[in-house]
PDB file with SEQRES, HELIX, SHEET and CRYST1 records, atoms N, CA, C and O in Angstrom:
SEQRES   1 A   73  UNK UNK UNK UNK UNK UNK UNK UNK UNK UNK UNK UNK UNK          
SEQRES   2 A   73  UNK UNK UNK UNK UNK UNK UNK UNK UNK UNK UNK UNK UNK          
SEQRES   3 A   73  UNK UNK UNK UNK UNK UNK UNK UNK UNK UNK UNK UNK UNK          
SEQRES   4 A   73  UNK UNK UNK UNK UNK UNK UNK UNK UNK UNK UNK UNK UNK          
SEQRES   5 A   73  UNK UNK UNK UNK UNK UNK UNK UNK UNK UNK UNK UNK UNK          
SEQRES   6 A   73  UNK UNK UNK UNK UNK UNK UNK UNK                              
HELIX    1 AA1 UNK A    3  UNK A    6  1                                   4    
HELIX    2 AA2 UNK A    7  UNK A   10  5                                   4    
HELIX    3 AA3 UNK A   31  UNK A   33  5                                   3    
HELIX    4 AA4 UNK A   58  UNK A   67  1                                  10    
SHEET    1 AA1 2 UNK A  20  UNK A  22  0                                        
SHEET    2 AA1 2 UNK A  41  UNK A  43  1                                        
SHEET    1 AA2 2 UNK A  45  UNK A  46  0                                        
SHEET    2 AA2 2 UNK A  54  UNK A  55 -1                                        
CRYST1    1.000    1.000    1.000  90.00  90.00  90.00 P 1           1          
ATOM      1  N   UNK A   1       0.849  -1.178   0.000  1.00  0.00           N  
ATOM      2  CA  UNK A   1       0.000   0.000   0.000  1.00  0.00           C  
ATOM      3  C   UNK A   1       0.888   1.233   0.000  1.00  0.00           C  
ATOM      4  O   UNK A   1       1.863   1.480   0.710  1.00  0.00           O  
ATOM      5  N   UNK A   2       0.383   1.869  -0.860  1.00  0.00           N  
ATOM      6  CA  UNK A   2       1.431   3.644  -0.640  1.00  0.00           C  
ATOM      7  C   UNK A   2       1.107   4.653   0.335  1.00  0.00           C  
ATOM      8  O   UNK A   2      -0.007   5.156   0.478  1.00  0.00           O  
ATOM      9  N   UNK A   3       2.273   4.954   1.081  1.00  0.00           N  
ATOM     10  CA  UNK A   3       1.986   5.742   2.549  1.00  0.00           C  
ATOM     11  C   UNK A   3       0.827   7.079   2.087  1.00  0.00           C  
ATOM     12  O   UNK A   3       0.113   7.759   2.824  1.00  0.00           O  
ATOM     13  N   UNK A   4       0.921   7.098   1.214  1.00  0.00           N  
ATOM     14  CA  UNK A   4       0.186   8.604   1.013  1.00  0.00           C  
ATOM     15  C   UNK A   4      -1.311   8.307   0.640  1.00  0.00           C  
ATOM     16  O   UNK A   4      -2.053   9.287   0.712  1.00  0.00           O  
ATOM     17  N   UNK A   5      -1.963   6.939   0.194  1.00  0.00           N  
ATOM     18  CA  UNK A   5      -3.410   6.553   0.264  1.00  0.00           C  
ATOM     19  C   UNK A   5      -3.508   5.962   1.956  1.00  0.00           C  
ATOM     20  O   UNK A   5      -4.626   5.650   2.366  1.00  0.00           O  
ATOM     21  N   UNK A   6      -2.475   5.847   2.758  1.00  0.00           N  
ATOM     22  CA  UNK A   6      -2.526   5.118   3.987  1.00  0.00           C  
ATOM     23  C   UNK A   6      -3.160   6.216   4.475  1.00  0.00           C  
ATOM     24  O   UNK A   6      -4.356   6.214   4.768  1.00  0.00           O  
ATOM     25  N   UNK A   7      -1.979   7.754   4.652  1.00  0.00           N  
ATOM     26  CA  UNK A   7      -2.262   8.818   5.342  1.00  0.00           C  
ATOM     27  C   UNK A   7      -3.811   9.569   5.012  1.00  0.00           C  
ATOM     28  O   UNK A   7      -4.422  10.241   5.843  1.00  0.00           O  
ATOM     29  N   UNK A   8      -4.309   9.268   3.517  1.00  0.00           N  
ATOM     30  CA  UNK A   8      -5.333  10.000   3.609  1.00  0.00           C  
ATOM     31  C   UNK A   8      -6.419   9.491   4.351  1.00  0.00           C  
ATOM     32  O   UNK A   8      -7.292  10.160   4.905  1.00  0.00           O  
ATOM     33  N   UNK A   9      -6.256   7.653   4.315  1.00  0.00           N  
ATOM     34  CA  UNK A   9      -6.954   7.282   4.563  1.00  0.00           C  
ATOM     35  C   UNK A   9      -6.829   7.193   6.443  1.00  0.00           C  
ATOM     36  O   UNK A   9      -7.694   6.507   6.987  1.00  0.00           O  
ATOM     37  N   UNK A  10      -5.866   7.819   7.271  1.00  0.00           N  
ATOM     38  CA  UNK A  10      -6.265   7.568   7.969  1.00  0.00           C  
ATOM     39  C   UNK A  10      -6.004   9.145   8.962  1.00  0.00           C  
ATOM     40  O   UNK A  10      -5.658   9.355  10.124  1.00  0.00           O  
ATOM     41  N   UNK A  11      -6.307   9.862   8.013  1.00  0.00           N  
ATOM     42  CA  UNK A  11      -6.718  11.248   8.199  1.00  0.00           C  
ATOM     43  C   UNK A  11      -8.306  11.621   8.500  1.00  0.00           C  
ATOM     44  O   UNK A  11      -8.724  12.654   9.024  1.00  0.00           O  
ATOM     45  N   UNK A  12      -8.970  10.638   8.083  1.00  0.00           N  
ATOM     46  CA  UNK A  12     -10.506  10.171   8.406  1.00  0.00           C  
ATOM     47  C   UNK A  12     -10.835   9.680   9.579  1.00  0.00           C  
ATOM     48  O   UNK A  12     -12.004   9.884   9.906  1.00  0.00           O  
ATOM     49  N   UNK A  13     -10.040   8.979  10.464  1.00  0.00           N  
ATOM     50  CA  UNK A  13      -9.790   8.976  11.332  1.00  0.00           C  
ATOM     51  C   UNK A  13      -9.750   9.633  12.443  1.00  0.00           C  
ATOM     52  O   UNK A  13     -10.543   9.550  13.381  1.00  0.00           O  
ATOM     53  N   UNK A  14      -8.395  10.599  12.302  1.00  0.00           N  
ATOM     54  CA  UNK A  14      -7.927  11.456  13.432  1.00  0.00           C  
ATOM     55  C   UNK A  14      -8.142  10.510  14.407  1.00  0.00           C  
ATOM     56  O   UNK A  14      -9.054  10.136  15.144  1.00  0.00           O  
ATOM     57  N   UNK A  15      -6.454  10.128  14.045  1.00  0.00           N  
ATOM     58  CA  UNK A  15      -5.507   9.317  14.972  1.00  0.00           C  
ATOM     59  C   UNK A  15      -4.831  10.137  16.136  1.00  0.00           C  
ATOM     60  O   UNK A  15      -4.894  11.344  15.899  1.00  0.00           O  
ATOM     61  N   UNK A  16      -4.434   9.947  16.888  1.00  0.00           N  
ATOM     62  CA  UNK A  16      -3.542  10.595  17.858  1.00  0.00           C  
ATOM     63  C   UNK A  16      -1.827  10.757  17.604  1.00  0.00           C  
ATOM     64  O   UNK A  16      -1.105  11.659  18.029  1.00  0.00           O  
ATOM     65  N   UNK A  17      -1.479   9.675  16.843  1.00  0.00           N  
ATOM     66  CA  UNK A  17      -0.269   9.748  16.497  1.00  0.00           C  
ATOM     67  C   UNK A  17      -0.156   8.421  15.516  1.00  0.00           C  
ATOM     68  O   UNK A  17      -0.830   7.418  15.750  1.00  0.00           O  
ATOM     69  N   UNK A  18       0.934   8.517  14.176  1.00  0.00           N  
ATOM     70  CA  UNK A  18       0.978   7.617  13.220  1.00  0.00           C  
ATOM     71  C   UNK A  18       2.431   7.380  13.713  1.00  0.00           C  
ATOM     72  O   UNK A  18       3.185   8.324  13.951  1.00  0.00           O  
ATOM     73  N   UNK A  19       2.846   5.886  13.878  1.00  0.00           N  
ATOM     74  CA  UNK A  19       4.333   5.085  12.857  1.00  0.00           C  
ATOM     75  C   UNK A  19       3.977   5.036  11.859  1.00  0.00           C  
ATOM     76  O   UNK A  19       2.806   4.733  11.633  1.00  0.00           O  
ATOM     77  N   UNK A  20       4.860   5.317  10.871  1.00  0.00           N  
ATOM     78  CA  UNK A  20       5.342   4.986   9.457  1.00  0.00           C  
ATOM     79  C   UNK A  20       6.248   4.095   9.174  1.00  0.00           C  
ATOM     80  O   UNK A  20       7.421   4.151   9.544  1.00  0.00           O  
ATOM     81  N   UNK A  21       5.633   3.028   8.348  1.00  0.00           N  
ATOM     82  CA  UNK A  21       7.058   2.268   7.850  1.00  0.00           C  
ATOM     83  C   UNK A  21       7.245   2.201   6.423  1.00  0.00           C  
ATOM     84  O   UNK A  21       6.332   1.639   5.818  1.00  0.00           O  
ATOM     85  N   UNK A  22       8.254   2.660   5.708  1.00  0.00           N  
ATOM     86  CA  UNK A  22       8.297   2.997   4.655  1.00  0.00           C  
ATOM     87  C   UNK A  22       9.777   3.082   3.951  1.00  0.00           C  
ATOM     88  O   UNK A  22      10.668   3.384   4.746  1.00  0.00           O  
ATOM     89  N   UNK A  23      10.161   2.884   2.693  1.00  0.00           N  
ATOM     90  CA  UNK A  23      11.616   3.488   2.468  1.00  0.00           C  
ATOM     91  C   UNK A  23      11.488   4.760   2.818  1.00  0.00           C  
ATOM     92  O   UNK A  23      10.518   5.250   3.398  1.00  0.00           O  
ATOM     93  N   UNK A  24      12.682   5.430   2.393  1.00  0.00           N  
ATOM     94  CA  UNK A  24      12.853   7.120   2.760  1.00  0.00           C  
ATOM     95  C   UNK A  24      11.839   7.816   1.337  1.00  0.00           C  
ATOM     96  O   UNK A  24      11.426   8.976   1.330  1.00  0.00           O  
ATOM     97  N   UNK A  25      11.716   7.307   0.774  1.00  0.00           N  
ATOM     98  CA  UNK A  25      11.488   8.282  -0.236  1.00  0.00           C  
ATOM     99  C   UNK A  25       9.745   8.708   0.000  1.00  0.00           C  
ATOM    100  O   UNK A  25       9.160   9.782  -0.139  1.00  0.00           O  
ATOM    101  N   UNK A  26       9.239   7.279   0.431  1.00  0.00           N  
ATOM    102  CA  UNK A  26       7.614   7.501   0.817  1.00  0.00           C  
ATOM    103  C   UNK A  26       7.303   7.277   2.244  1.00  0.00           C  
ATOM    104  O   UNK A  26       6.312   6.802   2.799  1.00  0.00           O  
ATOM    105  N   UNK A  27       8.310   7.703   2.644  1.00  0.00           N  
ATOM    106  CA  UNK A  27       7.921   8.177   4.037  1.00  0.00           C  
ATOM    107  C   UNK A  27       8.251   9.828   4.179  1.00  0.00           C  
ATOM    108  O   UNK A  27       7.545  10.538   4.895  1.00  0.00           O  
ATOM    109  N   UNK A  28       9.099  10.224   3.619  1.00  0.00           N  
ATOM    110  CA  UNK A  28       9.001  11.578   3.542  1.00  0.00           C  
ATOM    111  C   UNK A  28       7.793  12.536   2.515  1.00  0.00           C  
ATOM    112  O   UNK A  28       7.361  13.687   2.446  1.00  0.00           O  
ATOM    113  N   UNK A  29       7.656  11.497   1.976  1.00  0.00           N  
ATOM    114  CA  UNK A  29       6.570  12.670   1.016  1.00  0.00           C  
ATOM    115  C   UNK A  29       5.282  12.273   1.873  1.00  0.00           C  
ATOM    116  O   UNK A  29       4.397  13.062   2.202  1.00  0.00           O  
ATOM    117  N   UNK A  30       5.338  10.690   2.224  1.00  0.00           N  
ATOM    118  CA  UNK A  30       3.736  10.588   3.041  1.00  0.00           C  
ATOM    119  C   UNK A  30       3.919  11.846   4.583  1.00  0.00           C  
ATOM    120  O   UNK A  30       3.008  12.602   4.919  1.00  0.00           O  
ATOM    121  N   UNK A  31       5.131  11.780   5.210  1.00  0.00           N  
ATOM    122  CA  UNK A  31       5.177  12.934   6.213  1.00  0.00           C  
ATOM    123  C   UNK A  31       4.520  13.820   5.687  1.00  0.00           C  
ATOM    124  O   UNK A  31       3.299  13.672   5.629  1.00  0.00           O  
ATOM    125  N   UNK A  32       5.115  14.961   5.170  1.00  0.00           N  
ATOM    126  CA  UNK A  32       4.522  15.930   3.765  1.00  0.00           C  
ATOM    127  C   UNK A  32       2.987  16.137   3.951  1.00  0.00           C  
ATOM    128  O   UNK A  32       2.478  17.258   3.971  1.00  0.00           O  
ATOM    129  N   UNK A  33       2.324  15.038   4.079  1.00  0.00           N  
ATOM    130  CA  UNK A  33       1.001  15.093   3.719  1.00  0.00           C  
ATOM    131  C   UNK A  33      -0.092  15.269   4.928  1.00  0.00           C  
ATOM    132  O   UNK A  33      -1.281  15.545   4.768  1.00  0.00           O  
ATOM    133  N   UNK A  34       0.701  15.008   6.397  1.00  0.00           N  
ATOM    134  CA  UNK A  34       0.218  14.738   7.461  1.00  0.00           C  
ATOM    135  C   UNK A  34       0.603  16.171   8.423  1.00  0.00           C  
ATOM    136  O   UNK A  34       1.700  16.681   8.654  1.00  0.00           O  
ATOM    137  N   UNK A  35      -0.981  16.624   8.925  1.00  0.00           N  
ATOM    138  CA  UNK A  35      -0.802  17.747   9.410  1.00  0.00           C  
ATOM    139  C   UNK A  35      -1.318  17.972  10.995  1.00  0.00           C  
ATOM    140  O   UNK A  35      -2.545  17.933  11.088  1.00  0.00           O  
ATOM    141  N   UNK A  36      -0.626  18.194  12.215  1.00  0.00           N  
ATOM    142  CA  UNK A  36      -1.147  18.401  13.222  1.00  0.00           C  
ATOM    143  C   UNK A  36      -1.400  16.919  13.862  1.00  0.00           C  
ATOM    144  O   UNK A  36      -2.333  16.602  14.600  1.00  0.00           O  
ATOM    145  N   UNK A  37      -0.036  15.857  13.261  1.00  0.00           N  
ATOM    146  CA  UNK A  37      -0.439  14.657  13.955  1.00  0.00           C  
ATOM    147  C   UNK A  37       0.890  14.204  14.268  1.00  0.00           C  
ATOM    148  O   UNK A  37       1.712  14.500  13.401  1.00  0.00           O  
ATOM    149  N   UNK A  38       1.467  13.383  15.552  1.00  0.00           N  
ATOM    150  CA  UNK A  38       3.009  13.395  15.719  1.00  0.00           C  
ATOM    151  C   UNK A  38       2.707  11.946  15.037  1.00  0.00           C  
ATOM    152  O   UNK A  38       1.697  11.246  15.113  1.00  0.00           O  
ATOM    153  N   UNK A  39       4.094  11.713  14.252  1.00  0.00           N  
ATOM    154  CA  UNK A  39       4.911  10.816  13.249  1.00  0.00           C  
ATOM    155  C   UNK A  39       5.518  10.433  13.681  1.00  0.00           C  
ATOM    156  O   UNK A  39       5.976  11.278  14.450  1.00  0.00           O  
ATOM    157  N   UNK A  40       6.404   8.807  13.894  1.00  0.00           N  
ATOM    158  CA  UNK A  40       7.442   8.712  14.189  1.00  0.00           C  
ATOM    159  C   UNK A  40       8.065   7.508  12.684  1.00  0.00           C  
ATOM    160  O   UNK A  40       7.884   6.309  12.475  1.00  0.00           O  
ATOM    161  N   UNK A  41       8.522   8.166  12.222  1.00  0.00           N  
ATOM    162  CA  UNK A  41       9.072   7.474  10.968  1.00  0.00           C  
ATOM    163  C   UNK A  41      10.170   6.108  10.914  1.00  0.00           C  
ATOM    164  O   UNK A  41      11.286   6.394  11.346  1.00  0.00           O  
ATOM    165  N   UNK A  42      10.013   4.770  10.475  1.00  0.00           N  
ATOM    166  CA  UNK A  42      10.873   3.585  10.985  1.00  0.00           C  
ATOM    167  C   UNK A  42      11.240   3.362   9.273  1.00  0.00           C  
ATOM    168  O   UNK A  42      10.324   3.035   8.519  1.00  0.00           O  
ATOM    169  N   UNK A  43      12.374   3.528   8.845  1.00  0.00           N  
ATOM    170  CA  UNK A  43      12.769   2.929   7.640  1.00  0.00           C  
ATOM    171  C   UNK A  43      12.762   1.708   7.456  1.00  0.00           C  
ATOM    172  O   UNK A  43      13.070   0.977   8.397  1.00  0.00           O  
ATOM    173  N   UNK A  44      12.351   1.067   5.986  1.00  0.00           N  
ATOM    174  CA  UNK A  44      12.488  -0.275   6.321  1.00  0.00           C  
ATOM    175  C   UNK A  44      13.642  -0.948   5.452  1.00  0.00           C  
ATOM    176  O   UNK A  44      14.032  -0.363   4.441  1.00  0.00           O  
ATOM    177  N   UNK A  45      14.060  -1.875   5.738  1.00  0.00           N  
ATOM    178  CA  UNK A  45      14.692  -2.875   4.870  1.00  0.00           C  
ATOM    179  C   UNK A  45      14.506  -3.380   3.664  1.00  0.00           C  
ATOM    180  O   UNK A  45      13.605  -4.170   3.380  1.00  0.00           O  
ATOM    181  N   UNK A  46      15.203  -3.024   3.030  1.00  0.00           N  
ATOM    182  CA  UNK A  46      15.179  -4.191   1.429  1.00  0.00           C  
ATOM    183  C   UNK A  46      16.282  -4.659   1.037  1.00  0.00           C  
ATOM    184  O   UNK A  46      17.188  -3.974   0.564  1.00  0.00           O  
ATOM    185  N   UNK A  47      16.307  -5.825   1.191  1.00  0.00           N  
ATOM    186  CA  UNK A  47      18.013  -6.882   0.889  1.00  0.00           C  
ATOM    187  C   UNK A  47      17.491  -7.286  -0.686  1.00  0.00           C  
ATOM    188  O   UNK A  47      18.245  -7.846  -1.481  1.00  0.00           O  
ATOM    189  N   UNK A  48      16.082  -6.913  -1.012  1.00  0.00           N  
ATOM    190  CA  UNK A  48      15.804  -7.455  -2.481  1.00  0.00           C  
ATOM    191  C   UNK A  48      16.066  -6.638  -3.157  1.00  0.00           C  
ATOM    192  O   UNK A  48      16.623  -6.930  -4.216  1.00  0.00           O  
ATOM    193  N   UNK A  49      15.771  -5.212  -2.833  1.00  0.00           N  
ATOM    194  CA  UNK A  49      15.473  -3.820  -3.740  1.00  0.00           C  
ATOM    195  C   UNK A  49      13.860  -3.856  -3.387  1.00  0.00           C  
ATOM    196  O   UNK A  49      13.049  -4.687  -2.976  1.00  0.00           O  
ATOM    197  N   UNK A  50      13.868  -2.393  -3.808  1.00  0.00           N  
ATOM    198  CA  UNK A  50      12.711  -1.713  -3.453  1.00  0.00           C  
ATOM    199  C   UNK A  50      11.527  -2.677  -3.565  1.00  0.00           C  
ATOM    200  O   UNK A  50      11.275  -3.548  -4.396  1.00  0.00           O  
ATOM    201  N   UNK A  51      10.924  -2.284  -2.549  1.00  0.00           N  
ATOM    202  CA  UNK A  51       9.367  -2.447  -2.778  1.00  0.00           C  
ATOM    203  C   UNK A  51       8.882  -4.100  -2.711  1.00  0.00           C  
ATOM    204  O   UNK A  51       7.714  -4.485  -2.742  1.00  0.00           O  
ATOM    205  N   UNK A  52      10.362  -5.145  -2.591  1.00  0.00           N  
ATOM    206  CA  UNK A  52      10.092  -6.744  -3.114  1.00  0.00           C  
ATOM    207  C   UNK A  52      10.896  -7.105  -1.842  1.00  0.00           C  
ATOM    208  O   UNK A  52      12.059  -6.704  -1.783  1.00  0.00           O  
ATOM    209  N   UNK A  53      10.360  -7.857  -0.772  1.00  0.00           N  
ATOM    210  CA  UNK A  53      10.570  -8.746   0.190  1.00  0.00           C  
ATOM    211  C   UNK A  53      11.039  -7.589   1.141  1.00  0.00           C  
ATOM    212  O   UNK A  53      12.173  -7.685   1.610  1.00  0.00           O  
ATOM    213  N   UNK A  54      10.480  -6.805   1.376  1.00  0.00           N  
ATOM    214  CA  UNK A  54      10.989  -5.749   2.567  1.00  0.00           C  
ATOM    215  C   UNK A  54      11.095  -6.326   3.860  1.00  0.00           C  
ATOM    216  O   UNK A  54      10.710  -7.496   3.877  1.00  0.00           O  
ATOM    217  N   UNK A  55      11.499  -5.877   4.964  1.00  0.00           N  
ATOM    218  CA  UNK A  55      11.926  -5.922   6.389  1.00  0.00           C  
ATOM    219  C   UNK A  55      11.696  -4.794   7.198  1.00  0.00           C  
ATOM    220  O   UNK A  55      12.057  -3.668   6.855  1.00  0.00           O  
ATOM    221  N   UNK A  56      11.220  -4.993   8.064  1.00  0.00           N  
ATOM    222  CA  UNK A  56      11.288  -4.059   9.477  1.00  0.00           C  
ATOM    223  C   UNK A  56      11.904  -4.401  10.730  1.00  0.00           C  
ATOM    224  O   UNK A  56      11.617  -5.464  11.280  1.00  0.00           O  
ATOM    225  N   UNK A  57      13.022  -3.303  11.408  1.00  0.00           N  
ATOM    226  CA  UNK A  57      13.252  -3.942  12.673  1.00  0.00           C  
ATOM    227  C   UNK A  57      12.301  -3.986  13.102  1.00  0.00           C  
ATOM    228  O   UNK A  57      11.425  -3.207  12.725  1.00  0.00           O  
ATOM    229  N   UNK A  58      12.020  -5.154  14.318  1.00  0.00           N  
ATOM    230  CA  UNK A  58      10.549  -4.596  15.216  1.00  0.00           C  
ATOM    231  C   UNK A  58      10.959  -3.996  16.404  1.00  0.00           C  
ATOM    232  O   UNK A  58      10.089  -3.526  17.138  1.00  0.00           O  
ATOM    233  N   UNK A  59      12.243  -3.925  16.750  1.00  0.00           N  
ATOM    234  CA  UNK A  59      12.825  -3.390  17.773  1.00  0.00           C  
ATOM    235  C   UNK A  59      12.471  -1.765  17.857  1.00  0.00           C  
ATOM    236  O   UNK A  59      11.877  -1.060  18.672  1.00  0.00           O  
ATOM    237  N   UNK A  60      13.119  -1.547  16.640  1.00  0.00           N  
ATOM    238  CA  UNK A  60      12.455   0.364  16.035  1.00  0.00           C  
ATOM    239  C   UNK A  60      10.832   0.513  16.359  1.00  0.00           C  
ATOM    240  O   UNK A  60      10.324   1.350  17.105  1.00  0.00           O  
ATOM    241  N   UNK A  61      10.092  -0.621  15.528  1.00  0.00           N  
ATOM    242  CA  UNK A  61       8.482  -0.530  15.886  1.00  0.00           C  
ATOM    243  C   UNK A  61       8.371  -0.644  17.233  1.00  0.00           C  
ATOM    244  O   UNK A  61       7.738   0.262  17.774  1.00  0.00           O  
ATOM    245  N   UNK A  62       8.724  -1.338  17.796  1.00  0.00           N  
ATOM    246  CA  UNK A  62       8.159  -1.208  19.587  1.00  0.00           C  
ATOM    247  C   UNK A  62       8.693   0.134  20.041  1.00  0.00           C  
ATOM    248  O   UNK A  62       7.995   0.869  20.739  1.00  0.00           O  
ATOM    249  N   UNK A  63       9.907   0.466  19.663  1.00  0.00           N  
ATOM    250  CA  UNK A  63      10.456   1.930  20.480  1.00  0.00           C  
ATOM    251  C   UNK A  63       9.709   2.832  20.175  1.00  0.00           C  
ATOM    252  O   UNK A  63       9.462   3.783  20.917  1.00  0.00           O  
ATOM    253  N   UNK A  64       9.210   2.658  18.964  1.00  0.00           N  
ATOM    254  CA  UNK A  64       7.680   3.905  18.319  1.00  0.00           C  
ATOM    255  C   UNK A  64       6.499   3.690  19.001  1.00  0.00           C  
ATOM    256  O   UNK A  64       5.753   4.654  19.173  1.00  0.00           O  
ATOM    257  N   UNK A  65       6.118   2.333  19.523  1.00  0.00           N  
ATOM    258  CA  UNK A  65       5.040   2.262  19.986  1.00  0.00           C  
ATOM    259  C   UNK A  65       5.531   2.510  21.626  1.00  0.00           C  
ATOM    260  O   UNK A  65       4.699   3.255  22.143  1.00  0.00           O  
ATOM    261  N   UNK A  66       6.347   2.221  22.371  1.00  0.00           N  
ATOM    262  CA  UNK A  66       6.348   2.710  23.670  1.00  0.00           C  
ATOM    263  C   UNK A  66       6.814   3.898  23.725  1.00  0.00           C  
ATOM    264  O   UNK A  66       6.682   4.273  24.890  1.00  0.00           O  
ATOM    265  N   UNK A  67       7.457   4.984  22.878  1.00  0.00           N  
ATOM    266  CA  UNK A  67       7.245   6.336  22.667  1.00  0.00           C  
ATOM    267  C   UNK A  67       6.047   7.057  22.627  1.00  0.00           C  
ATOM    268  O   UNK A  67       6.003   8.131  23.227  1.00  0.00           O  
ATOM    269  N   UNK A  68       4.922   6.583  21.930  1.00  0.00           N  
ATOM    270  CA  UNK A  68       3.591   7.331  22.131  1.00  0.00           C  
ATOM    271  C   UNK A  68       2.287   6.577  22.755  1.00  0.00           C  
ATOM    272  O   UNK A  68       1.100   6.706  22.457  1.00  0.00           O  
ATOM    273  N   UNK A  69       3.108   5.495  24.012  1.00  0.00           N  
ATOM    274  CA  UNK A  69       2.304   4.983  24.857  1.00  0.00           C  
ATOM    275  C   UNK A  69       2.554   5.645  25.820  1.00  0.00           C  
ATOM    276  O   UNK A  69       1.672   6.036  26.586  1.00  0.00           O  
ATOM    277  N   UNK A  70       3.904   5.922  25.985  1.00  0.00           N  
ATOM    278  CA  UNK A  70       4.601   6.791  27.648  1.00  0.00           C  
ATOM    279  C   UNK A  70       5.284   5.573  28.292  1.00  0.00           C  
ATOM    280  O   UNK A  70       6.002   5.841  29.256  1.00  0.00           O  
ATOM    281  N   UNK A  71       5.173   4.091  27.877  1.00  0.00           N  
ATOM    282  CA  UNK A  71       6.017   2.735  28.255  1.00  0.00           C  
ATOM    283  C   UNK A  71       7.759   2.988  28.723  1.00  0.00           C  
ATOM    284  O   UNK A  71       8.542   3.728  28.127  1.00  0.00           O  
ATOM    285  N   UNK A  72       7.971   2.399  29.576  1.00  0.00           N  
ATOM    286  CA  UNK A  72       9.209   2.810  29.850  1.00  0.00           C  
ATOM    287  C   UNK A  72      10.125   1.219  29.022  1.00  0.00           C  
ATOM    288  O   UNK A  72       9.620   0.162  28.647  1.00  0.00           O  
ATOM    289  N   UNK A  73      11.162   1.543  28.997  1.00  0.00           N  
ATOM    290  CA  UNK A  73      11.620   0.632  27.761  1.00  0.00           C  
ATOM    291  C   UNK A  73      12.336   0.101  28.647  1.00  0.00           C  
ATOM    292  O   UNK A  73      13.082  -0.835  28.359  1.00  0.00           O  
TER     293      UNK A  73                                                      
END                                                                             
């Protein structure tokens, strides 16, 4: 899915705060698009190349999610 149909779609919403996981290139333009909501942006992995068998630390994802829980790590 592309961060920027994610963000609109979850601009309908009004979330309290978004992770992003994304390469750099669509995570910065999906940032871009998001207004008055805190972001915490997690790059992801590709040992294939873009866009084909990606990776995420989940270590990064939990530090995003106990960042805008208030969780002490």
């Amino acid at each position: 899915m592309n961060i920027n149909n994610l963000c609109m779609g979850c601009m309908e919403e009004k979330p309290q705060a978004i992770i992003a996981i994304a390469c750099e290139r669509d995570l910065i333009s999906g940032i871009q698009e998001i207004k008055n909501v805190p972001i915490l942006a997690v790059v992801n992995k590709r040992p294939q190349g873009p866009c084909h068998n990606t990776e995420v630390e989940m270590g990064q994802v939990q530090k995003a999610i106990k960042h805008f829980t208030n969780l002490k790590e």
